[in-house]
C-alpha positions as CSV (number, residue, x, y, z in Angstrom):
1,X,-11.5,-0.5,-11.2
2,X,-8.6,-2.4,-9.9
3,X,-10.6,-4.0,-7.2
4,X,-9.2,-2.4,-3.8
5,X,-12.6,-1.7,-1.7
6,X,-13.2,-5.8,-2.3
7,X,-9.4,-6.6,-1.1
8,X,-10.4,-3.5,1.7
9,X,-13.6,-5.4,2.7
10,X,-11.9,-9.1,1.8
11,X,-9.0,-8.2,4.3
12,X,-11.1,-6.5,7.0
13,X,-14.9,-7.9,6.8
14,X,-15.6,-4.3,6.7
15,X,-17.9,-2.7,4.4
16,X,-16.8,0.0,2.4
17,X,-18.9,2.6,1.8
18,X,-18.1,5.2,-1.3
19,X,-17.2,9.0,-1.3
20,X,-15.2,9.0,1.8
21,X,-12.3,6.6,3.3
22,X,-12.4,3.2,4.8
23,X,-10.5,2.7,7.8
24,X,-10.6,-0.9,9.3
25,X,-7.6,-2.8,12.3
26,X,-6.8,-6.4,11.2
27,X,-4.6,-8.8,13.3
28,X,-1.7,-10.3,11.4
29,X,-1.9,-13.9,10.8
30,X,0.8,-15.5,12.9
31,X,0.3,-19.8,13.9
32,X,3.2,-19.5,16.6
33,X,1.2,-17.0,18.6
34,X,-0.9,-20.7,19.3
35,X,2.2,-22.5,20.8
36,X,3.5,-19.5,22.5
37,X,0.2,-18.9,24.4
38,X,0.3,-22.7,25.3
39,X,3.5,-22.7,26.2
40,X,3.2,-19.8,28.8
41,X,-0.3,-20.9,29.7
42,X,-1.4,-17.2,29.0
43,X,-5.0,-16.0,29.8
44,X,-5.2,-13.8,26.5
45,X,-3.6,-13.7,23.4
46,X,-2.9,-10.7,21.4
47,X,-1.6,-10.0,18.2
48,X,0.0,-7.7,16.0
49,X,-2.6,-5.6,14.0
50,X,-2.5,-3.7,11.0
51,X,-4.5,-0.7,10.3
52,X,-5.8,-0.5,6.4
53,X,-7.8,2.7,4.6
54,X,-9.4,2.2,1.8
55,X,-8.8,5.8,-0.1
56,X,-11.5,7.0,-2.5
57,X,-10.1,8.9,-5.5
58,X,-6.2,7.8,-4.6
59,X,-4.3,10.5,-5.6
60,X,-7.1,12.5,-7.7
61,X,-8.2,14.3,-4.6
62,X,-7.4,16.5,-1.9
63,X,-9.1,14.2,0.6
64,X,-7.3,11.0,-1.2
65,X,-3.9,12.6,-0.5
66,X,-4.1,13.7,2.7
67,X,-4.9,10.4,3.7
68,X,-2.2,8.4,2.2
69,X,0.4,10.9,3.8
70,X,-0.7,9.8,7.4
71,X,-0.3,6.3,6.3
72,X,3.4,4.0,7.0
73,X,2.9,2.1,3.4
74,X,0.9,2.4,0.4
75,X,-0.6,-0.8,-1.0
76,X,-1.1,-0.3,-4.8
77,X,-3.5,-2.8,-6.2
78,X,-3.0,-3.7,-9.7
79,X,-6.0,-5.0,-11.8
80,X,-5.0,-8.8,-13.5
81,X,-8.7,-9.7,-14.6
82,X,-10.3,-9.0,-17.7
83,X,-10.2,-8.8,-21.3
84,X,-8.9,-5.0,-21.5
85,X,-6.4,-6.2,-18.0
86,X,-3.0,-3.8,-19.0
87,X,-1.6,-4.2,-15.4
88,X,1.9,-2.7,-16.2
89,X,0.6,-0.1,-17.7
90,X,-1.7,0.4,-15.0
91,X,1.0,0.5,-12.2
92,X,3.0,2.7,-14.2
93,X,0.2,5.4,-14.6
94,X,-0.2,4.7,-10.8
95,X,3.5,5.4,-9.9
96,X,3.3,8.5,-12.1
97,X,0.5,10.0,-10.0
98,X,2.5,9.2,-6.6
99,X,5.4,10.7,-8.5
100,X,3.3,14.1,-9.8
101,X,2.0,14.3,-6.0
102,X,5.6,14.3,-4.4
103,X,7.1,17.0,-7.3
104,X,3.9,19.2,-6.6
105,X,5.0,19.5,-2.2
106,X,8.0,19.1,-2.9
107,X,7.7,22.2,-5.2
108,X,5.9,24.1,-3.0
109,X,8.3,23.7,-0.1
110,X,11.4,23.8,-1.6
111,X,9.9,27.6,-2.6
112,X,9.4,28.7,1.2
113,X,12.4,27.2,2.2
114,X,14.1,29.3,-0.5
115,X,12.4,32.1,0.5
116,X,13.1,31.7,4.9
117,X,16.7,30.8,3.5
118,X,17.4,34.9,2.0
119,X,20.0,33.3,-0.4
120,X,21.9,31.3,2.3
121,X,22.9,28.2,2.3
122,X,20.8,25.8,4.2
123,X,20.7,22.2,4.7
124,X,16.9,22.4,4.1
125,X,16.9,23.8,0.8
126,X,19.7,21.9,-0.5
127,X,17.6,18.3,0.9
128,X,14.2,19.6,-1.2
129,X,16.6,20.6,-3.8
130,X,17.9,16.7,-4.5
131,X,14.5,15.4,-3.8
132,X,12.8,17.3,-6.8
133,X,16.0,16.1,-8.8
134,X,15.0,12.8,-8.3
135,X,11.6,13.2,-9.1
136,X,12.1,15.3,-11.8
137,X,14.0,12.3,-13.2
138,X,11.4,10.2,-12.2
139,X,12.6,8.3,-9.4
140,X,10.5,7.6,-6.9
141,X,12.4,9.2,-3.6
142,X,12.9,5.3,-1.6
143,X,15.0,4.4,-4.4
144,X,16.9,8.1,-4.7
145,X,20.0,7.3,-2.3
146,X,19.1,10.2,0.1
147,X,21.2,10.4,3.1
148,X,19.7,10.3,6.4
149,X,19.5,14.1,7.0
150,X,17.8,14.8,3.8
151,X,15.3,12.1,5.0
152,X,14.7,13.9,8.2
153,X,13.8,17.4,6.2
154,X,11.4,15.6,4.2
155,X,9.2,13.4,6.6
156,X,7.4,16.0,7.5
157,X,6.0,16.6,4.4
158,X,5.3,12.9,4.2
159,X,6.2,12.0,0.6
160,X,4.2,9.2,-1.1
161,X,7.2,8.0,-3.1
162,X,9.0,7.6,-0.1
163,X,6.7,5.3,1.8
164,X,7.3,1.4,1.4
165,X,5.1,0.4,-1.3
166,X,3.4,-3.3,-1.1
167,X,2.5,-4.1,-4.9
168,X,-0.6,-6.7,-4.8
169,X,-2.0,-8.3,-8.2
170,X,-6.0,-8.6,-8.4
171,X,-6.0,-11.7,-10.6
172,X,-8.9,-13.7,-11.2
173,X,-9.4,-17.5,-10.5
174,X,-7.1,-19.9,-11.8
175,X,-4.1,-17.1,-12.8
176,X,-0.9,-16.4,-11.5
177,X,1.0,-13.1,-11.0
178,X,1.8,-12.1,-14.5
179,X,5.9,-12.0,-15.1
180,X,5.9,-8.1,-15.4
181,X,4.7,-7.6,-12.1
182,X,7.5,-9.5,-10.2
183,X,7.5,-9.5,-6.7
184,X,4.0,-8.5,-6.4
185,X,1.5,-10.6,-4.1
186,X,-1.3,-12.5,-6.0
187,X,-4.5,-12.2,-4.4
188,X,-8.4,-13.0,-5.5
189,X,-10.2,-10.3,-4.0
190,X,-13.4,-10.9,-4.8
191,X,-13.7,-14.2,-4.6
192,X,-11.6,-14.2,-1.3
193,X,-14.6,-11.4,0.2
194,X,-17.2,-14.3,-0.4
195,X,-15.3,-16.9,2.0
196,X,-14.0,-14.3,4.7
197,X,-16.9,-15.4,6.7
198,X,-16.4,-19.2,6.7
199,X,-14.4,-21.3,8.6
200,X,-10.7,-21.7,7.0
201,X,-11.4,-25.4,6.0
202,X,-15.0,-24.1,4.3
203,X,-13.1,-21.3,2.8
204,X,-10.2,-23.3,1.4
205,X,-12.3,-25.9,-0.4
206,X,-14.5,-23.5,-1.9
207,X,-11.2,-21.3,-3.4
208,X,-10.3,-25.0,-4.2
209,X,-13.2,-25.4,-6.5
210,X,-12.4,-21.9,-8.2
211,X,-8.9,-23.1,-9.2
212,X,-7.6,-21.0,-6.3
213,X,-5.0,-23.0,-4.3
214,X,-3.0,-20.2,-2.9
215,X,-5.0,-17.2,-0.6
216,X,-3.0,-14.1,-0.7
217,X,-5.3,-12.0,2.2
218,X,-2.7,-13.5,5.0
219,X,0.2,-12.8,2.4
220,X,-1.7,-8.8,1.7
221,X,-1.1,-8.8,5.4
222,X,1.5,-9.5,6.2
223,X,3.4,-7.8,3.8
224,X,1.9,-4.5,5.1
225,X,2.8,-5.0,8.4
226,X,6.2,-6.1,7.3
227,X,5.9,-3.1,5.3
């Protein structure tokens, strides 16, 4: 309901197709990759990319989870349309689930570490040990002051809360990012999907005519390859 398969297919000019994930590349917006290539003269220009997946289910399935674990960032897109909109309370209940993931792997192997480990003391155990502190105090593990080595024992089971998170507001035309969502980047996903076909000056003056002077698609960009 938040609108992320119409940011997914705004972003990409993919289609996305339900009941399994989207996976689209997208070069990142970047004008001095224009005067760079004229000032070397070169044949071909090439730019950075960023590789999206729209998830079915997020968190609420097997498939959903596996998937955001391979990822570098998670994007969390935030409903800001509509009568019944309750966008902080919808990030929170998304958080939570991230949060809920993490305990439950972090559970599991902090168990068989505790197990290979016979009762000794291992720096293994002791790194899952803090980590499930944290989460059992609901801190999501970026923000958890881990030291580097206890980062190293956790990548590979590729927490969610530990991924940078890009927070993106779905608003709808003529609104702003609401206050309680600072930091996040405004975006009009679906009317943004009906102009990513058009020229930029088409598309601009249509968004114009919705109210909607600012595109956030380049901004959703490049914040996730900044990400």
């Amino acid at each position: 309901f938040s609108g992320k398969s119409t940011l997914f297919t705004a972003l990409t000019r993919a289609g996305s197709h339900g009941g399994r994930a989207n996976v689209a590349v997208v070069p990142v917006p970047d004008p001095r990759l224009a005067v760079l290539t004229e000032m070397e003269r070169s044949k071909k220009t090439v730019a950075a990319q960023v590789r999206f997946v729209d998830v079915p289910g997020g968190v609420s399935s097997a498939q959903g989870l596996a998937k955001l674990r391979e990822t570098d960032a998670l994007a969390v897109v935030v409903r800001c349309f509509g009568a019944d909109r309750a966008p902080a309370d919808e990030l929170s209940h998304v958080r939570g689930e991230l949060l809920l993931a993490d305990l439950a792997v972090v559970e599991s192997a902090l168990d068989k570490a505790t197990k290979r480990a016979k009762g000794k003391p291992e720096p293994e155990v002791e790194a899952l040990g803090r980590a499930k502190k944290a989460l059992d105090a609901e801190r999501p593990l970026r923000d958890a002051g881990l030291p580097a080595e206890d980062l190293d024992h956790l990548r590979g089971i590729a927490p969610l809360t530990l991924k940078p998170e890009v927070l993106v507001a779905n608003l709808e035309e003529g609104e702003e990012v609401p206050v309680e969502l600072g930091g996040a980047v405004g975006v009009f996903a679906s009317i943004e999907a009906e102009t990513a076909e058009m020229n930029p000056a088409e598309a601009r003056a249509l968004l114009e005519e919705f109210g909607v002077t600012e595109p956030g698609l380049e901004k959703v960009i490049a914040a996730c390859y900044g990400a």
